[in-house]
C-alpha positions in Angstrom: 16.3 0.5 3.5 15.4 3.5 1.2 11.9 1.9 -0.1 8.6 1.6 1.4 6.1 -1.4 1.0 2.3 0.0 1.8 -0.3 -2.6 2.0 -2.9 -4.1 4.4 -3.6 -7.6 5.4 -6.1 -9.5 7.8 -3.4 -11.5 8.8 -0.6 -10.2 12.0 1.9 -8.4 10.3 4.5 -10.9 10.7 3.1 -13.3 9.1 2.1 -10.9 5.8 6.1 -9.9 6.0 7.0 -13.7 5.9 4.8 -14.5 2.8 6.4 -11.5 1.1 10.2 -12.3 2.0 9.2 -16.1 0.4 7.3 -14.6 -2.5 4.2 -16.4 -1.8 3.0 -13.5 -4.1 5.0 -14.2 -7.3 7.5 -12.2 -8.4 6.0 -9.0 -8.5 8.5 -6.7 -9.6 8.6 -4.2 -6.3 8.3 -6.9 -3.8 10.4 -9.8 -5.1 13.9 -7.6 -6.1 13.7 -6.9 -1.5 15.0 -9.5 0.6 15.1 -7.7 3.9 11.8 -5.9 4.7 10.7 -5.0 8.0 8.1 -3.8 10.0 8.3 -0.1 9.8 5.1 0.8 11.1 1.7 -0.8 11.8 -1.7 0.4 12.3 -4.4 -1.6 13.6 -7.7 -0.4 12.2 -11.5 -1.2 13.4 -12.2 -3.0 9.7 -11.2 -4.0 6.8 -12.5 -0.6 5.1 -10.7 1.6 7.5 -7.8 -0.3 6.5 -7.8 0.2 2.7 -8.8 3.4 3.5 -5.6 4.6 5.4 -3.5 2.7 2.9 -4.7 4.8 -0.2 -4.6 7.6 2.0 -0.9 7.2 2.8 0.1 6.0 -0.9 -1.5 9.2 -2.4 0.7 10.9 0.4 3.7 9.7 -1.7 6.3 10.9 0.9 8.9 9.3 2.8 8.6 12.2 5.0 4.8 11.4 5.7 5.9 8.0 6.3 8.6 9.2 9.2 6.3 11.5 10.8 3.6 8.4 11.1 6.3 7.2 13.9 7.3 10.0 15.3 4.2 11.6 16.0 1.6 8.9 16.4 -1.2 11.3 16.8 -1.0 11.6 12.7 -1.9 8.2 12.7 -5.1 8.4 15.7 -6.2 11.4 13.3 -6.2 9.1 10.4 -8.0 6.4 12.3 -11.2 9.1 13.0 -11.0 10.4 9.7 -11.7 6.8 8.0 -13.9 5.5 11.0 
């Protein structure tokens, strides 16, 4: 997959992915043309602050490349965590 889907959720992970793949969500135009998304990368976060927080961060980041680097050098991501504390 070439796309990435950014968002947070109090719910696991898995279960957010499920909703999206049935479109509990509508049709939004993004989401609902993707039939095969998967867990790329998830970041457990202290609260539900930190967790917007992050996700603006990494959406103003607008970079694959960001994205990559979030999983291959995890200490990116334990940064991000103190930053947003």
């Amino acid at each position: 997959m070439n796309k990435y889907y950014i968002g947070s959720t109090s719910l696991l992970p898995e279960e957010r992915l499920e909703q999206h793949i049935n479109k509990k969500y509508g049709n939004n135009k993004f989401i609902a043309k993707v039939y095969d998304w998967e867990l790329y990368v998830v970041i457990e976060c202290e609260s539900k602050k930190q967790s917007i927080q992050i996700e603006k961060h990494i959406k103003r980041m607008k970079s694959r490349t960001y994205i990559a680097n979030l999983v291959k050098y995890p200490e990116i991501i334990d940064k991000l965590k103190l930053k947003y504390l």
